[in-house]
C-alpha positions in Angstrom: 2.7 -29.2 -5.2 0.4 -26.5 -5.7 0.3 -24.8 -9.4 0.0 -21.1 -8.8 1.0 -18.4 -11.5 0.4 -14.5 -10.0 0.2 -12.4 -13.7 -1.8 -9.9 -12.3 -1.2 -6.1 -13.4 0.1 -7.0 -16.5 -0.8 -6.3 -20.4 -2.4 -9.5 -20.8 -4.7 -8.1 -23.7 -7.0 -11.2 -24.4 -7.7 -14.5 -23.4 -6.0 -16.2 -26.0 -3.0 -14.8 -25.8 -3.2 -16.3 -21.6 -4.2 -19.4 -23.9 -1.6 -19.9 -25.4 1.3 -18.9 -23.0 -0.3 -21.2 -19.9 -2.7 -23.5 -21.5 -0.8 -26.3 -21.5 0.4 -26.0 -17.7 -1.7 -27.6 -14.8 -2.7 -25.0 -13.1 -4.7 -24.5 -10.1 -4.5 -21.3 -9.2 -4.2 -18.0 -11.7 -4.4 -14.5 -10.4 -5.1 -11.8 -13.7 -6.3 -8.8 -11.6 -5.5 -5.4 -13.2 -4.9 -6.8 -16.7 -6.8 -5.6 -19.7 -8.5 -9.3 -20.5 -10.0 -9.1 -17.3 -12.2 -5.4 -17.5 -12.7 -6.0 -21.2 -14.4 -9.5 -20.5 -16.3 -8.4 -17.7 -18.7 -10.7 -16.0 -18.1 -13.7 -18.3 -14.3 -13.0 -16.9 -13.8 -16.2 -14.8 -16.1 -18.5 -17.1 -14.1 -17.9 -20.1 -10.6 -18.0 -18.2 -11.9 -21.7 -17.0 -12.5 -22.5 -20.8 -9.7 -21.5 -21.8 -6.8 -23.0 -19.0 -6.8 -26.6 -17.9 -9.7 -28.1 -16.2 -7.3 -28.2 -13.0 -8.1 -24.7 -12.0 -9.5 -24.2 -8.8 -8.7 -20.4 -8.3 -9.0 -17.3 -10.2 -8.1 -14.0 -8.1 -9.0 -15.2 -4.9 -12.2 -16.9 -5.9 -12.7 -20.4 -5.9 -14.1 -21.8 -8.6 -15.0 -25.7 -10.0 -15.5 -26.9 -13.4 -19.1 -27.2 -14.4 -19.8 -30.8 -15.3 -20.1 -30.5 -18.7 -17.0 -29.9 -19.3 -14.4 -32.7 -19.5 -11.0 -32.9 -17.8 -8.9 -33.0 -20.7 
Protein backbone atom coordinates (compact mmCIF):
# COMPACT_ATOMS: atom_id res chain seq x y z
CA UNK A 1 0.00 0.00 0.00
CA UNK A 2 1.18 3.15 -1.20
CA UNK A 3 2.15 5.90 1.64
CA UNK A 4 0.88 9.22 0.27
CA UNK A 5 0.19 12.28 2.65
CA UNK A 6 -1.33 15.53 0.35
CA UNK A 7 -0.38 18.67 3.05
CA UNK A 8 -0.21 21.05 0.48
CA UNK A 9 -1.62 24.71 1.07
CA UNK A 10 -1.04 24.63 4.50
CA UNK A 11 1.04 26.71 7.30
CA UNK A 12 3.68 24.24 7.38
CA UNK A 13 6.31 27.02 8.42
CA UNK A 14 9.70 24.93 8.43
CA UNK A 15 11.04 21.71 7.76
CA UNK A 16 11.30 20.60 11.13
CA UNK A 17 8.20 21.08 12.26
CA UNK A 18 7.16 18.39 8.78
CA UNK A 19 10.05 16.55 10.74
CA UNK A 20 8.62 16.00 13.41
CA UNK A 21 4.90 15.43 12.63
CA UNK A 22 5.76 12.72 9.66
CA UNK A 23 9.26 11.70 10.20
CA UNK A 24 8.61 8.66 11.63
CA UNK A 25 6.00 7.42 8.89
CA UNK A 26 7.07 5.52 5.64
CA UNK A 27 6.28 7.66 3.32
CA UNK A 28 6.51 7.56 -0.34
CA UNK A 29 4.84 10.14 -1.56
CA UNK A 30 4.42 13.94 0.17
CA UNK A 31 2.84 16.82 -1.60
CA UNK A 32 3.83 20.44 0.35
CA UNK A 33 2.93 22.81 -2.59
CA UNK A 34 1.72 26.27 -1.37
CA UNK A 35 3.16 25.99 2.14
CA UNK A 36 5.59 28.46 3.58
CA UNK A 37 8.62 25.78 4.04
CA UNK A 38 8.46 25.26 0.54
CA UNK A 39 9.14 29.24 -0.99
CA UNK A 40 11.25 29.93 1.99
CA UNK A 41 13.62 26.90 1.13
CA UNK A 42 13.69 27.52 -2.36
CA UNK A 43 15.77 25.40 -4.60
CA UNK A 44 17.32 23.19 -1.77
CA UNK A 45 13.35 22.53 -1.23
CA UNK A 46 13.19 18.83 -2.23
CA UNK A 47 16.90 17.94 -1.07
CA UNK A 48 16.23 19.02 2.40
CA UNK A 49 12.48 17.54 2.51
CA UNK A 50 14.43 14.00 1.49
CA UNK A 51 16.84 14.66 4.57
CA UNK A 52 14.50 15.21 6.67
CA UNK A 53 11.42 12.31 5.93
CA UNK A 54 12.31 8.64 5.59
CA UNK A 55 14.57 7.41 3.02
CA UNK A 56 11.23 5.70 1.49
CA UNK A 57 10.24 8.74 -0.35
CA UNK A 58 9.92 8.55 -3.88
CA UNK A 59 7.70 11.65 -4.57
CA UNK A 60 7.62 15.18 -3.57
CA UNK A 61 4.82 17.41 -5.48
CA UNK A 62 4.71 15.52 -8.47
CA UNK A 63 8.34 14.99 -8.95
CA UNK A 64 10.07 11.86 -8.61
CA UNK A 65 12.82 11.81 -6.69
CA UNK A 66 15.56 8.82 -5.33
CA UNK A 67 17.78 8.95 -2.47
CA UNK A 68 21.30 9.82 -3.33
CA UNK A 69 23.61 6.99 -2.29
CA UNK A 70 25.11 8.35 0.42
CA UNK A 71 22.60 8.38 2.32
CA UNK A 72 21.51 5.34 4.25
CA UNK A 73 17.99 3.75 4.56
CA UNK A 74 17.51 4.10 8.09
Amino acid sequence: MTACRQVNHNKIETLRALERELGSLPLQTIYLEGNPCQQAEGVNYRRKVMLALPSTLTQIDATWVSMPPFISAG
